[in-house]
C-alpha positions in Angstrom: -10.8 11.3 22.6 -12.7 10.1 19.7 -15.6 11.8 17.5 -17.5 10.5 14.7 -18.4 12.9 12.2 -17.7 15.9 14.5 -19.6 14.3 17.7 -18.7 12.4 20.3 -19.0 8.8 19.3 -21.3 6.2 20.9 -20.4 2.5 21.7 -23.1 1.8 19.6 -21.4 3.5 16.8 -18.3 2.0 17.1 -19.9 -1.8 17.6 -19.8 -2.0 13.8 -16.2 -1.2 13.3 -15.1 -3.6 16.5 -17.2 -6.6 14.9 -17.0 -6.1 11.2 -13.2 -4.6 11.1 -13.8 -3.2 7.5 -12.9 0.2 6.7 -9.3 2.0 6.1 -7.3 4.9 8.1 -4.7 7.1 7.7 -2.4 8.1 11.0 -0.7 11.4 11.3 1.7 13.4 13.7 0.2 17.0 15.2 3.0 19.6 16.2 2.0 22.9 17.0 -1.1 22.4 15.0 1.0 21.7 11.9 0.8 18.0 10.4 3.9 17.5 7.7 2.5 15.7 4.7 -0.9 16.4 5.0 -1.8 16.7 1.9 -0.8 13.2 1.2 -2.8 12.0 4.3 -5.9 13.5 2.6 -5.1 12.0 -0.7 -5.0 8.3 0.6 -8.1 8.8 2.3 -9.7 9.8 -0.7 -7.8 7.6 -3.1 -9.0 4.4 -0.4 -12.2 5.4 -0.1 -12.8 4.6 -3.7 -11.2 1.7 -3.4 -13.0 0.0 -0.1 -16.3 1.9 -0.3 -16.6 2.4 -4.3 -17.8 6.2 -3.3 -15.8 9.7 -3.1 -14.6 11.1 0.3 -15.9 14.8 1.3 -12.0 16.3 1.5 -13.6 19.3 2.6 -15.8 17.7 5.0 -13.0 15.2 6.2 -11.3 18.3 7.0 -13.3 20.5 8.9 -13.9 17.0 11.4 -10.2 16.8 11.6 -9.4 20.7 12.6 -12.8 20.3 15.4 -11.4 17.6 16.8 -8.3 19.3 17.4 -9.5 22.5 18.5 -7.6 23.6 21.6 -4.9 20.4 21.5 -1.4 22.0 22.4 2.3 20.4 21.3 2.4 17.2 19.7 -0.6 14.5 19.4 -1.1 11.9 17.4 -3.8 11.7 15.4 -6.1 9.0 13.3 -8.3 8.9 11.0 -10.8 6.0 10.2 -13.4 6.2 7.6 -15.8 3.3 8.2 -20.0 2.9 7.6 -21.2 1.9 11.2 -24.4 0.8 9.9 -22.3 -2.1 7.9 -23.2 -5.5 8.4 -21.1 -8.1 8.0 -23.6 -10.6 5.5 -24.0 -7.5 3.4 -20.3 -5.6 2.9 -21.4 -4.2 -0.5 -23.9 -1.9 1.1 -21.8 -0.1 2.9 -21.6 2.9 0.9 -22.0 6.0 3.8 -18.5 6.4 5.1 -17.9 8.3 8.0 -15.1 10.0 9.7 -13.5 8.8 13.1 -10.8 11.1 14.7 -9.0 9.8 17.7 -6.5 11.4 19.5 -3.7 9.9 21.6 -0.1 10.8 22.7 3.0 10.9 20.4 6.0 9.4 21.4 9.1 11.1 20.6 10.9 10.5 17.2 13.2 8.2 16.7 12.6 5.4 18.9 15.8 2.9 19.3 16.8 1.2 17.1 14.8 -2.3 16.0 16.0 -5.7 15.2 13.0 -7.7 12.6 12.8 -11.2 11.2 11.9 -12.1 8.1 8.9 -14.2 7.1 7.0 -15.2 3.6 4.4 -12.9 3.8 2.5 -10.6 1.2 -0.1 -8.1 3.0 -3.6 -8.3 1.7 -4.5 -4.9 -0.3 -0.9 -3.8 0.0 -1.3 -0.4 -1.5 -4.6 0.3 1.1 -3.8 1.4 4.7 -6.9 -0.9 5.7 -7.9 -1.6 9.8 -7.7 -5.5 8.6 -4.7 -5.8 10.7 -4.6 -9.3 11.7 -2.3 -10.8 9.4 0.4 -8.1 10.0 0.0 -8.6 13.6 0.5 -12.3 13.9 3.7 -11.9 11.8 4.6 -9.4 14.4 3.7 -11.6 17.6 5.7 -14.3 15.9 8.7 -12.4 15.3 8.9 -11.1 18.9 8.7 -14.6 20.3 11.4 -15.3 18.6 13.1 -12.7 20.1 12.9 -9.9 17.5 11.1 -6.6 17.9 8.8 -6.9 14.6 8.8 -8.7 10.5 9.6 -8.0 7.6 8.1 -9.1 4.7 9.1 -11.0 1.8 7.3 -12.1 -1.6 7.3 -15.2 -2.8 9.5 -14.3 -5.4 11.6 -13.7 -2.6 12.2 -9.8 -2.9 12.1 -7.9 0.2 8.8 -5.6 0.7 8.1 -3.8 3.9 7.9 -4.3 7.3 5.2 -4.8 9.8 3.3 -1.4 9.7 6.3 0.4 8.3 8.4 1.2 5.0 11.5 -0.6 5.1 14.4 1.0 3.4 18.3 0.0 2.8 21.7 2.4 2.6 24.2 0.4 0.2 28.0 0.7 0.6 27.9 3.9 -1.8 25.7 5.6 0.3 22.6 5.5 -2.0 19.1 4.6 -0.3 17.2 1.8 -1.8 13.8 1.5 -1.8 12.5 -2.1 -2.3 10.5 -2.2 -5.7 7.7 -5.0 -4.4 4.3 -4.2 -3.3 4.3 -2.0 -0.6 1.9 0.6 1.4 3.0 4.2 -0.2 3.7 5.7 3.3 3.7 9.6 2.9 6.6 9.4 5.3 8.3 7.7 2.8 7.3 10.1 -0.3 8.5 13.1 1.4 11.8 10.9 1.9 11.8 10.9 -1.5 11.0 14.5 -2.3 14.3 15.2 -0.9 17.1 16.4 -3.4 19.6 14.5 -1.2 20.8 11.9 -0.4 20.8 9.7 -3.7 17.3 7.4 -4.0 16.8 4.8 -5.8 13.7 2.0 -6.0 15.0 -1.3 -7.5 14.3 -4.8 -6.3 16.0 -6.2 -3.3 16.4 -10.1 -2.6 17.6 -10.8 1.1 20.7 -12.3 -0.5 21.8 -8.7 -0.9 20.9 -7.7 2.6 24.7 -8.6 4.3 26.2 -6.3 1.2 23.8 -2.9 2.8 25.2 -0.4 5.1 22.2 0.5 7.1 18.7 -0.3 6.9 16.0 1.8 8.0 11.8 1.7 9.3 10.0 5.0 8.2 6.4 6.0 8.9 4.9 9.1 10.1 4.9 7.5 13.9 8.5 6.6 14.0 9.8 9.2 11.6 13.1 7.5 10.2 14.5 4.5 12.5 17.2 2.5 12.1 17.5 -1.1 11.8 19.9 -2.7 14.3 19.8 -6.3 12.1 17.9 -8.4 10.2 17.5 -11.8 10.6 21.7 -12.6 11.3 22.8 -9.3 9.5 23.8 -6.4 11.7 23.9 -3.0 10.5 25.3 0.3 10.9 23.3 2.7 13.9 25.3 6.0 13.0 25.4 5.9 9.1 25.8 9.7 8.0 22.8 8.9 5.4 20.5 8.1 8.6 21.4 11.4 10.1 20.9 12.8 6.7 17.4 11.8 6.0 16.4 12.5 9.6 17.7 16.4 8.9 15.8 16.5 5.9 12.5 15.1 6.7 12.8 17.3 9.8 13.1 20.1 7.9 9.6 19.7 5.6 7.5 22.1 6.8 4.4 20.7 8.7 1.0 21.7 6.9 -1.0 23.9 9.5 -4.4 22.3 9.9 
């Protein structure tokens, strides 16, 4: 099911977002009509909107399309939300200044999935701190890593400090027990600030160079699809799938309290 600005979208409609690709998005998790972290789905949206269309996102508006295009959905969905202009063109990007609101629905899988094993490759994502629908990049990094027999990348700067994965937050549990988020640029997942809300475990966000990846405990993907997942290796490094932290963070982020819609 999709809708554009509270109607059912037309192909026409969404020809501009399948040819032009510019826009960004925001993807959440529905249960029981309760999203967790909402608030900080609504604030990228708003925050990006600035940022790709140079103009200020109706919350209120952005809202009231979310909660109709819910409106009878049961258990858990999964749930995204684009803001594009379909009248864009692609010679004229800077006159794109009338956002609208696509909401799509589509299944939710159940949280976590099994564990993943990612390469890494040299790789900085365009616009790292925008959730933007120009996906290509990240996806080719992705295809190249499962030919080689991985399940998805992660990224490293040229500097050579670890970053994030493919369309996830990466983080590390050192031998103390302490999570590690990688200070380089990264996406600001709201999966990964309500993470950090937590009073436990210990957090930290210093730089981490792949050179200090064998001396980690666990290692860990986070986003709101996935919830927390755990890393079964990178690159030759194989890590911990039952680290008490793991269990830990799962508890707690299960324990936020979903924002009802």
């Amino acid at each position: 099911m999709a809708e554009l600005n509270g109607k059912a979208v037309t192909l026409d409609e969404l020809e501009a977002l399948a040819l032009t690709n510019y826009g960004h998005f925001t993807s959440m998790r529905m249960e029981d009509g309760a999203i967790r972290g909402l608030s900080l789905h609504m604030d990228r949206l708003v925050r990006d909107c600035r940022l790709v269309f140079g103009v200020e996102l109706d919350r209120e508006r952005t809202l009231k399309y979310i909660r109709k295009a819910v409106e009878g959905v049961e258990g858990v969905a999964g749930l995204r939300v684009t803001i594009y202009d379909p009248a864009i063109d692609m010679g004229r990007p800077s006159d794109a200044k009338d956002p609208h609101v696509l909401v799509n629905l589509r299944p939710a899988g159940a949280m976590p999935p099994p564990p993943l094993a990612a390469k890494s490759f040299t790789f900085t994502r365009d616009s790292a701190a925008v959730k933007h629908i120009g996906l290509h990049s990240q996806l080719r990094v992705r295809r190249e890593a499962q030919l080689a027999g991985f399940d998805d990348a992660v990224f490293i700067e040229p500097d050579g400090r670890i970053s994030e994965g493919g369309t996830w937050n990466l983080g590390f549990v050192d031998q103390d027990g302490t999570v590690i988020w990688p200070d380089a640029p990264v996406l600001p997942g709201t999966t990964m600030l309500l993470l950090q809300s937590l009073d436990a475990p210990k957090q930290v966000t210093a730089p981490v160079q792949l050179a200090d990846v064998p001396d980690m405990a666990a290692a860990f993907a986070t986003n709101t699809t996935i919830g927390v997942r755990s890393l079964s290796a990178l690159d030759e490094v194989r890590f911990s799938q039952d680290h008490p932290v793991l269990a830990a963070l799962r508890e707690g982020y299960a324990g936020i309290p979903g924002d009802r819609l």
